[in-house]
N, C-alpha and C positions, 0 to 999 in steps of 0.2 A: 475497546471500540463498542460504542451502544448502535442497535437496528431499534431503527422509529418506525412502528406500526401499527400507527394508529393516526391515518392522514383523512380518514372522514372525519376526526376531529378540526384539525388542521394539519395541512399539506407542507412541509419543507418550501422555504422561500426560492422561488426558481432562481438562474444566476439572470437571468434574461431578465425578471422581474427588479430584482436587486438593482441592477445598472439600471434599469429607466428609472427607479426611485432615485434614484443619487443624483442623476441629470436633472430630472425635474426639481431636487432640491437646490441646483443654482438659479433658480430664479425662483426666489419668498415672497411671491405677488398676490394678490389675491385677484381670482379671475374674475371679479367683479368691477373692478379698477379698469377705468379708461385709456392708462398711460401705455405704454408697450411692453412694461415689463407685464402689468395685470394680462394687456391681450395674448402674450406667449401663456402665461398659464390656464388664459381660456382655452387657445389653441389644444394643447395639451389635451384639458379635457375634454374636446370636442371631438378628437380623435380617438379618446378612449370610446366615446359613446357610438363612434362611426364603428369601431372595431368592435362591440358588443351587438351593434345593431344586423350584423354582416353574422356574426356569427346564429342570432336568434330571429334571423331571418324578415326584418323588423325595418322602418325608416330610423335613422336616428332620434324622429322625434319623438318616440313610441317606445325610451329607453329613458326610465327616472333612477336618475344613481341617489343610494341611501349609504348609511352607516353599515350595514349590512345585512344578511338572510333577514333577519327578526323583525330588525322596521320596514322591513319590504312587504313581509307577510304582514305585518301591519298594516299596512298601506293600504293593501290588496282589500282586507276584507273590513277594516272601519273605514278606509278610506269611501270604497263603492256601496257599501251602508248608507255612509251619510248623503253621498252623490245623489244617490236612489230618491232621499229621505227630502234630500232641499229639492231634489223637482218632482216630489208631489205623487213619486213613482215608489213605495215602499216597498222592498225586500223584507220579506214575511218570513222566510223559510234561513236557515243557515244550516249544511250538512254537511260534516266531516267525518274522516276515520278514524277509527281507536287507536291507529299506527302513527299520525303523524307528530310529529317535532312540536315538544311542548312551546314554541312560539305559535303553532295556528292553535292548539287546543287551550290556551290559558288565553290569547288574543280572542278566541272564540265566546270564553265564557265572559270573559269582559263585554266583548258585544252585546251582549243579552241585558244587561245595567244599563248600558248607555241609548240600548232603542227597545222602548217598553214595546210587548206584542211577539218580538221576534223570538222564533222559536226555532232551538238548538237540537237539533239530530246526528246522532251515530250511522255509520252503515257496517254493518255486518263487515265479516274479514273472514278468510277461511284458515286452515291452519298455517298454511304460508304467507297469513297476512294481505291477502290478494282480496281485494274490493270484490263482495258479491252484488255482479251488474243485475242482477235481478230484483234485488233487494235496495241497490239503488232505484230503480225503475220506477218499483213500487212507492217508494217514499217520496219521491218525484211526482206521482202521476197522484194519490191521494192526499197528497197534500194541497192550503188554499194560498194562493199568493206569488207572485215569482221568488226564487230558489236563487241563494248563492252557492257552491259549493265549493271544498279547496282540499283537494287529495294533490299528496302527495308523486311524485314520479320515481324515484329509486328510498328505497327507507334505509334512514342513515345506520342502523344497529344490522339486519340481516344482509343491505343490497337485494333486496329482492325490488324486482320493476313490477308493477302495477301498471294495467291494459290501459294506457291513457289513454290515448284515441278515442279505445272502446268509452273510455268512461266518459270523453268527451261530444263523443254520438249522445251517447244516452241524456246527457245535461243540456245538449244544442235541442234536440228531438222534444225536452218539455220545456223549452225555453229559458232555462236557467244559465243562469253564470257561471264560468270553472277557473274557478285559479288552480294550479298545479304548482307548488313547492319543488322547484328544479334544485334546488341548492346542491344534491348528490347528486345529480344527472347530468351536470353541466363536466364537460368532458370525459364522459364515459358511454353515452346514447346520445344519438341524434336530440337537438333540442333546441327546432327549430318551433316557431307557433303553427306553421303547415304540421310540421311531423308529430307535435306533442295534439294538436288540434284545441289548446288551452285559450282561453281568454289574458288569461294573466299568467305569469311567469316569472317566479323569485329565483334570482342569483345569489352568489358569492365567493368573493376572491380568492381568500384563503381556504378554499377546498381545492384549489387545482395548483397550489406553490404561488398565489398570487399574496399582498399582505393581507394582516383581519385589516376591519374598518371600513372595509368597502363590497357593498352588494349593487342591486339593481333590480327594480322591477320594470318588467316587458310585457307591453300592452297592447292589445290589438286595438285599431283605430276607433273601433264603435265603445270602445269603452272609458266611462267617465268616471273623474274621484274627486274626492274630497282631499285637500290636503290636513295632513296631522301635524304640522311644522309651518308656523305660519309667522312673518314678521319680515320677509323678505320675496324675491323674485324668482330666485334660482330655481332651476330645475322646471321650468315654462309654470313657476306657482305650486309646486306640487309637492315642494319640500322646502324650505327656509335654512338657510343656514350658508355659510362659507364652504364649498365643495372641496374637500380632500385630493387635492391636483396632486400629492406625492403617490398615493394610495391608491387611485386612479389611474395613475401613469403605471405603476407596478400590476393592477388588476389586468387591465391593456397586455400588457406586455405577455403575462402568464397563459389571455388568450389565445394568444401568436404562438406562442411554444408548444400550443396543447395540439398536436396535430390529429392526431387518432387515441381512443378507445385504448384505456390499458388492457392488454389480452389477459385470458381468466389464465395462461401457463401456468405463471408462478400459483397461484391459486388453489387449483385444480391440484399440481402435484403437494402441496403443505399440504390439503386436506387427506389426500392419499397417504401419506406421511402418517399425519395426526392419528388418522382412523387406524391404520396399521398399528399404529403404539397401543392404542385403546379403542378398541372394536366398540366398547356400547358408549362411544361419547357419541354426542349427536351435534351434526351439524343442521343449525335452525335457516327453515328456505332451500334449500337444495335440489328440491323437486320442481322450484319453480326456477324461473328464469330471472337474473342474476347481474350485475354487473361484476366486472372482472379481479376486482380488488377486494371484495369485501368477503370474510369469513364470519359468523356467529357461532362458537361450539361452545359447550358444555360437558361436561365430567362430571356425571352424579355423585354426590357425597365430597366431590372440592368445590370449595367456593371461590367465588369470580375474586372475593377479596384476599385469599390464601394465595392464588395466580398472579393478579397482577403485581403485588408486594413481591414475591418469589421470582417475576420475570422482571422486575425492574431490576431487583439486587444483582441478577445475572443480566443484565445491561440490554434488555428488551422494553420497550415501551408500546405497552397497546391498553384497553381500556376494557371496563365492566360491561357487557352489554348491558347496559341502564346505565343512565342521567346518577353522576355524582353530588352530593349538597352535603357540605359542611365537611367534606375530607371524607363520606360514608357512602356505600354503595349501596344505591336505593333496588329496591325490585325496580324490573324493566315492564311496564306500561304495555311496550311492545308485544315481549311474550307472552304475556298475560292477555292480551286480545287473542292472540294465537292458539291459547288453549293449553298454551304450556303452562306442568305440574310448580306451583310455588317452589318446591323446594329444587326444580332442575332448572328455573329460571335465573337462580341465587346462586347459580354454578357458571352463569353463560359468562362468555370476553368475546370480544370483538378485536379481530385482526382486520387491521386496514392498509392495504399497502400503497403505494406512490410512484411519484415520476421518479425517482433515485433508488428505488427500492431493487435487493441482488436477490439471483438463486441464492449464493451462499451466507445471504442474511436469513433467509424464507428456513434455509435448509437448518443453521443453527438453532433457529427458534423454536423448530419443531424439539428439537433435541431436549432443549432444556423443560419446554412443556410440557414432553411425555417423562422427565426426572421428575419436574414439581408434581405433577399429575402420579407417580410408582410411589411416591416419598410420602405425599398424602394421605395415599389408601393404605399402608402401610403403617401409619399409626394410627387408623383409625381401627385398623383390624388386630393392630398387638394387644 
């Protein structure tokens, strides 16, 4: 029997989600179609966008469903670039953090090719990766032009939560724009556009057991875009393309089931666990404040690639803390904003748990971690 844990990757398909995918697959319409089979699977998605809208506290109209997190975050910040750009109103400034999800940071440096002048800024992070509002402030108040910004709200490798609101004062206060990257906060924190205080707001299905392929960007009314998909109507102009009615009825669905916040229990006692096996591993973010699922630890002298190989074989699935490319585990971007030492970032894994996830999956994995973790040190000391 394998325990999957590693659901901020992707989340286990809920069965609530599963069965609206299958319903919606009796009708192959496309909801663009006039006849009634096209109208049932507008239906369909119009109800996914009622239920998304209810959830991000939002009109339906003020909900652009995308392929998912990436082209939403797309959206968000070339989209309102060029918005800016055609009415003559240029966005001069672009400022992110060193912690976010290489779709804003790589969408970010793209930005800067595609609008000569605009100029790309970091904001400081402390060692928990937490936005210094000072240091935004600053960067905000000395610089010339109106400011987009787009920080993150839960970071997908620690779970540590970032002071949105706060950061969202400080952005409304110099007149700037704030997208927030909900993708991990969406059924773990409130993540409402009242509660987040965000401009814009990126989704995604398959973080919460809904399928991939399906995101959402959530818009407050005063905010205008450009679309990056053009050749069609859908989506009130703001995206082109044939809407994912199977994919969208399933995202819907995972909504519905996501009642409350997973509690930090199971969490809390694995890291109790953990840290009892091996006193000096370190768990990265723990001082700060946290969603309830997510773990980052590290074990100096094993590496994240020695673990995760070792916890697969023993029928465990969780991941590197860092971004994989080409089957090799890269350093994490992340910890390295954080301040953490190269060679203890090359050691971190990220435990991520779920809607299906048991004490006595949590309690196994510790088991086998603190083995891989004795077994390591162990030949590196013979």
């Amino acid at each position: 029997m394998r325990v999957y844990l590693d659901c901020n990757a992707t989340a286990p398909l809920r069965p609530e989600a599963k069965a609206a995918m299958l319903a919606a697959l009796e009708t192959p319409a496309n909801p663009s179609s006039v006849h009634g089979e096209g109208r049932v699977a507008r239906a369909c998605i119009e109800e996914a966008r009622r239920t998304l809208a209810a959830v991000a506290g939002v009109s339906p109209g003020n909900v652009t469903f995308t392929s998912g997190g990436t082209e939403a975050n797309a959206l968000a910040l070339l989209g309102a670039l060029q918005a800016a750009a055609d009415a003559g109103q240029r966005i001069t400034r672009l400022i992110i953090s060193p912690v976010e999800h290489d779709s804003v940071l790589r969408t970010a440096q793209q930005a800067t090719s595609f609008h000569a002048g605009l100029r790309l800024s970091e904001v400081a992070v402390d060692r928990d990766g937490i936005v210094d509002l000072d240091a935004l402030r600053t960067l905000l108040m000395q610089g010339k032009g109106r400011a987009l910004v787009s920080i993150m709200a839960v970071n997908n490798e620690t779970g540590v939560i970032q002071p949105v609101r706060e950061i969202a004062r400080v952005c409304h206060e110099n007149g700037a724009l704030f997208h927030c990257d909900a993708v991990q906060a969406l059924g773990k924190i409130p993540c409402t556009l009242v509660d987040l205080g965000a401009d814009m707001l990126t989704f995604s299905a398959h973080k919460i057991g809904g399928p991939q392929g399906a995101g959402a960007l959530v818009c407050a009314p005063s905010v205008t875009l450009a679309p990056l998909l053009v050749g069609g109507a859908q989506e009130n102009g703001l995206r082109a393309g044939t809407q994912a009615t199977v994919n969208l009825a399933g995202f819907a669905a995972a909504l519905g089931a996501t009642h409350e916040p997973l509690s930090p229990t199971l969490r809390d006692g694995l890291e109790q666990e953990l840290l009892q096996a091996c006193p000096d591993a370190i768990v990265f973010g723990r001082s700060a404040a946290r969603v309830g699922n997510t773990t980052c630890i590290a074990a100096a002298g094993v590496p994240a690639e020695t673990l995760v190989i070792g916890l697969d074989l023993e029928g465990f699935a969780v991941s590197a803390g860092s971004a994989c490319s080409s089957g090799r585990v890269a350093r994490s971007h992340v910890l390295g904003a954080m301040g953490v030492d190269p060679s203890l970032a090359e050691c971190a894994i990220r435990i991520s748990s779920g809607w299906n996830t048991t004490e006595a999956g949590m309690q196994a994995f510790a088991r086998s971690w603190a083995a891989i973790v004795s077994r390591a040190r162990a030949r590196v000391a013979a």
